[in-house]
Each structure stands twice: as C-alpha cells, then as structure tokens.
C-alpha positions in Angstrom: 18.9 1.0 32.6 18.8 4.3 30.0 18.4 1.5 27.2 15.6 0.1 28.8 13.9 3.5 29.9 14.4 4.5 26.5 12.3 1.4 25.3 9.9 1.9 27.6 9.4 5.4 26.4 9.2 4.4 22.5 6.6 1.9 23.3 4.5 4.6 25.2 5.1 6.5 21.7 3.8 4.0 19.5 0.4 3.4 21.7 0.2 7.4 21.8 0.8 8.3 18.4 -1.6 4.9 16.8 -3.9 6.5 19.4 -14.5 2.5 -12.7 -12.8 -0.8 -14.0 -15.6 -3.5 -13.1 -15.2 -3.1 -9.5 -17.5 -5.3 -7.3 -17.8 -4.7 -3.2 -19.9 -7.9 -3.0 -17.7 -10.4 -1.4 -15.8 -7.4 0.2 -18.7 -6.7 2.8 -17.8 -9.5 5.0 -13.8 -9.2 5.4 -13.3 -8.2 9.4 -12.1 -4.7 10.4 -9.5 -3.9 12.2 -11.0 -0.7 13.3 -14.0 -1.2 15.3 -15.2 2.1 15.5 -15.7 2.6 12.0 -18.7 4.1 10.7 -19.2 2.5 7.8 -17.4 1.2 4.2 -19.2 3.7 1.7 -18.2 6.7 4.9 -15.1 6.2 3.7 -15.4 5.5 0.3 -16.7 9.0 -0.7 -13.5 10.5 0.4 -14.3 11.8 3.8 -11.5 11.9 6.5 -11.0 9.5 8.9 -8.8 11.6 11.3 -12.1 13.0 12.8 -11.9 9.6 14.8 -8.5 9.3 15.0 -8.8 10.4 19.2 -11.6 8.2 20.1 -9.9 5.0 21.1 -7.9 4.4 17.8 -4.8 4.0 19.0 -6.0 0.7 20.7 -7.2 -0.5 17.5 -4.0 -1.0 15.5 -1.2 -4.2 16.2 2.0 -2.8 18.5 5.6 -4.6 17.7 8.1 -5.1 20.1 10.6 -2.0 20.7 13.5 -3.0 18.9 16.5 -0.4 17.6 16.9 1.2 14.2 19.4 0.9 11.7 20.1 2.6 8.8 19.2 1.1 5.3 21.4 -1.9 4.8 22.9 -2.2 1.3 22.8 -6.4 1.3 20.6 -7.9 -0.7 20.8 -11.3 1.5 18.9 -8.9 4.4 15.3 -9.0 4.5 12.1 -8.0 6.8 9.1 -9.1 7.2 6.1 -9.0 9.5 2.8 -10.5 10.1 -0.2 -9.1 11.9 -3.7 -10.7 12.6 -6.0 -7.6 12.6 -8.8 -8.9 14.0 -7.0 -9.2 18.1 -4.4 -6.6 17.0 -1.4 -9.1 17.7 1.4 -9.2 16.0 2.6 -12.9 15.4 6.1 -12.5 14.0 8.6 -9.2 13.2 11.9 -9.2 11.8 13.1 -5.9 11.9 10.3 -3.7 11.2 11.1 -0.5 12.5 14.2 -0.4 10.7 14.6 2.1 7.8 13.8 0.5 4.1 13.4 1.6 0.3 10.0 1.2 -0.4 10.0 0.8 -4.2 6.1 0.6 -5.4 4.7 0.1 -1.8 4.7 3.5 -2.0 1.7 3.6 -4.0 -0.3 2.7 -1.4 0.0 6.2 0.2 -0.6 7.8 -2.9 -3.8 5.7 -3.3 -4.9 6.5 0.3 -4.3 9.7 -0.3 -6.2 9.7 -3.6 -9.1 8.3 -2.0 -9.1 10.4 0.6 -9.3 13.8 -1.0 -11.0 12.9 -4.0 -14.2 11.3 -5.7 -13.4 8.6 -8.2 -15.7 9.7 -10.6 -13.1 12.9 -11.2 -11.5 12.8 -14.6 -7.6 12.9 -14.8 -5.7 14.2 -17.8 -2.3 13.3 -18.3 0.3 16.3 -18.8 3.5 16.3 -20.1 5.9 15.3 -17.2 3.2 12.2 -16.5 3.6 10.8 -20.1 6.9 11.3 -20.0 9.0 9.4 -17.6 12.5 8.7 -19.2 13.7 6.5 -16.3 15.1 3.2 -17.6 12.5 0.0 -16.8 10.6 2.1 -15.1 7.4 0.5 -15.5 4.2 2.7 -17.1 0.8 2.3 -17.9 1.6 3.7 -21.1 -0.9 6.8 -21.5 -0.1 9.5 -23.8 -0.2 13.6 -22.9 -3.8 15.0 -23.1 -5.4 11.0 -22.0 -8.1 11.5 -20.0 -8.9 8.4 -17.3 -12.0 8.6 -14.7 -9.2 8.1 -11.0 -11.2 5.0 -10.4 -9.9 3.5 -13.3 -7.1 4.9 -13.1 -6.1 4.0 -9.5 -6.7 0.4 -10.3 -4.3 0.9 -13.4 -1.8 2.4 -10.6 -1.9 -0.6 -8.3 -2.2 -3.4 -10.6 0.3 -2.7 -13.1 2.1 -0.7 -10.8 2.3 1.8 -13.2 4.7 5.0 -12.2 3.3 7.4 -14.7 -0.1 6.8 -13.2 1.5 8.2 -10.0 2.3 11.4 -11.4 -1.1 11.8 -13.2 -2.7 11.3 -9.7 -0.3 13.4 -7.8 -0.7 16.7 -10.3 -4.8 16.1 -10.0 -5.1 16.1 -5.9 -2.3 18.5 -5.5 -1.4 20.4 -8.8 2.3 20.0 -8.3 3.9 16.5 -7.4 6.2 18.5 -4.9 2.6 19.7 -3.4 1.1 15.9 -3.4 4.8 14.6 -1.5 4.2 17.2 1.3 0.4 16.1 1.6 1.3 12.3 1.6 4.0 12.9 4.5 1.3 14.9 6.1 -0.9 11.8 6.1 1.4 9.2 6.8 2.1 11.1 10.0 -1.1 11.7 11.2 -1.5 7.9 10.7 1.4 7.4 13.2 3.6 6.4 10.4 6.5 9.1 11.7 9.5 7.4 9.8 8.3 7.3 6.4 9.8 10.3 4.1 8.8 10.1 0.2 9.9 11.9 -2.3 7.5 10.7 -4.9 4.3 9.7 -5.3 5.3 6.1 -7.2 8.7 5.1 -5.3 11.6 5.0 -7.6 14.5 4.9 -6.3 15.5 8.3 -4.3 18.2 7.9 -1.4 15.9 10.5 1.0 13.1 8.0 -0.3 12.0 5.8 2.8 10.0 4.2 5.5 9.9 1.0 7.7 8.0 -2.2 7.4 5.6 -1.5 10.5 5.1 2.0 8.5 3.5 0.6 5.3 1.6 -2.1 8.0 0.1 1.1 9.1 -0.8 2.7 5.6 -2.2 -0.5 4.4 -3.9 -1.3 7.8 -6.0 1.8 6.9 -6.6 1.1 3.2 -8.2 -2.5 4.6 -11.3 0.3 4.8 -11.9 1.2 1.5 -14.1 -1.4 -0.4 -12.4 0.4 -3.9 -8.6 -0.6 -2.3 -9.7 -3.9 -1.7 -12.2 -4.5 -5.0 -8.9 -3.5 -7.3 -6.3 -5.7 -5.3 -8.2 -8.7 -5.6 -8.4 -8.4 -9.2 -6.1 -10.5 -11.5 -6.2 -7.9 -14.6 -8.8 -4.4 -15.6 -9.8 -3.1 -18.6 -9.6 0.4 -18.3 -11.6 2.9 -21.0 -10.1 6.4 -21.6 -10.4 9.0 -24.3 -7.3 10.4 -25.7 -6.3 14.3 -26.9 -8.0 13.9 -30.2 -11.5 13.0 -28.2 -11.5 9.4 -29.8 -12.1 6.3 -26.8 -9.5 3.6 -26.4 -9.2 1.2 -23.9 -6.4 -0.5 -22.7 -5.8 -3.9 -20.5 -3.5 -4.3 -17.3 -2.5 -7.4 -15.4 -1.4 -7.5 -12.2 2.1 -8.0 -10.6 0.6 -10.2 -8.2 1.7 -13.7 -8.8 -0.4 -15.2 -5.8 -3.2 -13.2 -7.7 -2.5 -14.2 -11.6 -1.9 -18.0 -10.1 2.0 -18.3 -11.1 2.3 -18.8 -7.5 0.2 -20.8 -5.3 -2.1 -19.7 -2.8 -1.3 -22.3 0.3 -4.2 -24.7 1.2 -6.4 -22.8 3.4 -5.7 -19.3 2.9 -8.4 -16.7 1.3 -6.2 -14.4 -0.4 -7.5 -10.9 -1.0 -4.8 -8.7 -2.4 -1.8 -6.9 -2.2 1.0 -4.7 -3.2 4.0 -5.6 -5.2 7.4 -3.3 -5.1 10.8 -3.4 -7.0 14.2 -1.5 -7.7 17.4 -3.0 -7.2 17.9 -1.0 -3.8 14.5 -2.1 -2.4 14.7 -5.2 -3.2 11.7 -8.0 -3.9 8.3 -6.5 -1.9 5.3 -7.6 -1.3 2.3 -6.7 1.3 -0.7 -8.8 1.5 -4.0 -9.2 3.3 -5.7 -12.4 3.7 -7.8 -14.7 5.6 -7.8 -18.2 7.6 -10.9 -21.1 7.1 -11.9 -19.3 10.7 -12.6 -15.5 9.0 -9.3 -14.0 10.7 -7.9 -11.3 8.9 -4.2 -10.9 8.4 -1.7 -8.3 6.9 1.7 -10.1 5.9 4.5 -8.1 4.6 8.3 -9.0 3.0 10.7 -6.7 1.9 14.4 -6.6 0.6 14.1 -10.2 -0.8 16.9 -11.0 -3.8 14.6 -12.6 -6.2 10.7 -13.1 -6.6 11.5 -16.7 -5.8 12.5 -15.8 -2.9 10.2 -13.6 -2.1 6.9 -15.9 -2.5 8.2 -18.8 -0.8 8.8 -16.5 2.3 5.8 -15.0 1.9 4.3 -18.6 1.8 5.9 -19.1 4.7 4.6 -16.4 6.7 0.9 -17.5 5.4 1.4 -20.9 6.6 2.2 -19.8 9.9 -1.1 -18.5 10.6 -2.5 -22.8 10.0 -0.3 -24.3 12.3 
C-alpha cells in the first residue's frame, strides 16, 4: 500500500512539475507541435524564454510514462533503454526504463544547444580561447578550431550537433556564461525548470564524468522542447555544413562537417514510411551507443524515439528501426 501511494504521488509530480550554415526553415513550418500554446516559431527563435508560459496549461502538453522505480546506473553493456512518444496526443507508446539514471554522452548537447538558443542571438560571434582549442582527452571528438577562431553561434551550433564536436561545447559554454562552471549551473537551472529534475551535468558536451547524468524521459523532455526551434530542427536534418570562420591572423577559412547520423548520411536506412527529421547521436564506453530522433508517419504524426546504452551502432539502429516501425503497424 506505501508502494502504491508512493506511485501515486510520483505520478502527481510528474503532471505538476511538466505543468549561419545554409539553414532553411521551409519544409520545417509544417512539422506538428507538441505544445499547443505556442506563440509562434520565430518567438522562440530570437531567444526569448519560454518559461513565461510554462504555468498556462503546459504541463498537459508534454507525454507522462508510467511510474516505474529507479536504479542506479548499471555498468552492463547488454542493458539498454529506450522510449517512444507520439507528440501530437501526448502518449507514450513504449518505455523501457526511462526514469532510470543513465550517462548521457553527446545527448548532452542538446541542453547546451537549448540553452544557447535561449540566451543568445545566433548572429553573436564566438572566439575560441585556450581551454576550448585545447581538449587533451583521448578520441574525444573536435571540430578542430584553433585559439583566437572566431565562428558566428549559428554556425557554430550546427558544427556542435552535427559533428558532435566537444570543443564546440566549451566555446559556447565560455560565450553564454563566461566560465563553463557558470554555463553547467545555468544548464541544470534550465533542465529543471523544464521538469527534467534528475538530470546533473557536469559539462556542457558529455564526456564521461561519474556525477555526469540524467534519464531517458529527461532528454525526451529537453528535446521535446528543442522540437520548437526551426534553427534545432534546420541543423538536425542536415547530412553535412560548411561552416566559414576567420581565424587569429584575420584571414577566412572554412571548414566541412558531416554528421554522426547514419539514418541522416544514408549508411542506414530510413524504414519505408517514415519522414525522418533529425536527431542526436551520443558515445563513450560508459554511455553506451545513443541516439534521439524525431520523425513523422505518411499521416503527419510526430514522434520522438530514443535508445540508449546499446553495445554497438549495429545494434543500436536496428533497435531504433524497430521502435520506428512500431509506429506503421
């Protein structure tokens, strides 16, 4: 009976606390939203903050899964999670441990880019320092731009998410905050007032760090409110971006990235039937295989898929494949 009070309760939380580079918005117009009382795309897309609405009705407006206990992080790599929501009803069609605690690995950049977008214009130009241009972490993977770069955050932010590059997480967490200790408190301050209350980061780009973590239903949240920003969804439905920059010495260079998306580069098929927008790839040997996706059925429905803690990228797009498939039957 305490069990079942206590789910009770935690259910009753969750419905409280829920209460540059080429881009095109074209074909983005027409996608579904899952919040209804938004204002508009371009609101949003000049940076202005969203929890003004957060009160009126908003909590109704996002997908609820099942109470279920937490664990802590499991160390098997044979464990997975996953969920799949359709956004347009706000029902959650299948969930396999998502409030459990996981290790985010690049996900994380999703927060960072919310937050990015959030408190800045995109037109703002971001120098690289020192510490950014200088991440000695083996395979960790970098865009590759030198101290004293200069990159309009557009460009840059579709750099971050495409590549997945960490030093562009630094870049962008010194320019919106100063400090990257000053950018992790303001991401953790966001994911909260999202309703994302078990997420902890530690870094704007999510190498590994043990006191580094969220759940699955967290980064269904943070995504669930990128879906609002034409710029998030221009730059995750691209396959590569061609980003110009000027370095120290003043002269312009340019540089290509291509995403880590194999649904997006075609390595992977899309199944039959599915409009694929974007997504977000993650990696590190504790986190595992990731990926987070949004995409739509032949009828328009929108849907946000997510897998984490797979052993292999095989393994990881097949299930992924799986949970698109799901939505045809």
């Amino acid at each position: 009976m305490q069990k079942h009070k206590k789910g009770i309760a935690l259910l009753a939380l969750f419905a409280l606390t829920l209460s540059g580079c080429g881009i095109s918005s074209n074909s983005i117009q027409e996608i579904p939203l899952s919040y209804t009382g938004s204002k508009s795309f371009e609101y949003y897309d000049v940076g202005n903050d969203r929890n003004a609405d957060f009160l009126s009705g908003r909590a109704s407006e996002v997908c609820i899964p099942s109470v279920m206990e937490k664990e802590e992080i499991s160390d098997s790599s044979e464990d997975f999670y996953s969920g799949l929501y359709r956004i347009n009803d706000r029902t959650v069609l299948q969930e396999y441990r998502v409030l459990e605690k996981i290790y985010p690995a690049s996900t994380t950049k999703l927060l960072t880019t919310l937050v990015a977008l959030k408190h800045c214009n995109l037109s703002e130009s971001v120098t690289f320092s020192y510490d950014a241009s200088h991440i000695d972490v083996y395979g960790a993977t970098l865009c590759g731009f030198e101290e004293g770069d200069t990159v309009m955050l557009g460009d840059l932010l579709a750099a971050f998410l495409i590549c997945s590059g960490n030093d562009a997480g630094i870049a962008i967490a010194e320019h919106v905050s100063g400090s990257v200790e000053a950018f992790v408190t303001l991401m953790n301050e966001e994911a909260h007032k999202l309703g994302a209350v078990d997420t902890h980061f530690m870094n704007p780009h999510g190498m590994h760090n043990k006191e580094h973590y969220t759940t699955p239903y967290d980064i269904y949240i943070i995504f669930n409110e990128l879906i609002h920003y034409n710029t998030f969804l221009s730059i995750i439905s691209m396959k590569s971006c061609v980003v110009n920059y000027v370095n120290s010495a003043g002269e312009q260079k340019q540089k290509t990235f291509e995403s880590t998306n194999q649904f997006i580069t075609g390595d992977v098929e899309v199944p039959e039937g599915i409009e694929l927008i974007g997504g977000k790839t993650g990696t590190t040997y504790a986190a595992g295989c990731c990926l987070t996706l949004y995409f739509k059925d032949a009828k328009g429905n929108a849907y946000i898929a997510e897998v984490f803690h797979m052993p292999d990228y095989k393994a990881l797009y097949q299930k992924m494949s799986e949970l698109m498939k799901m939505v045809l039957s």
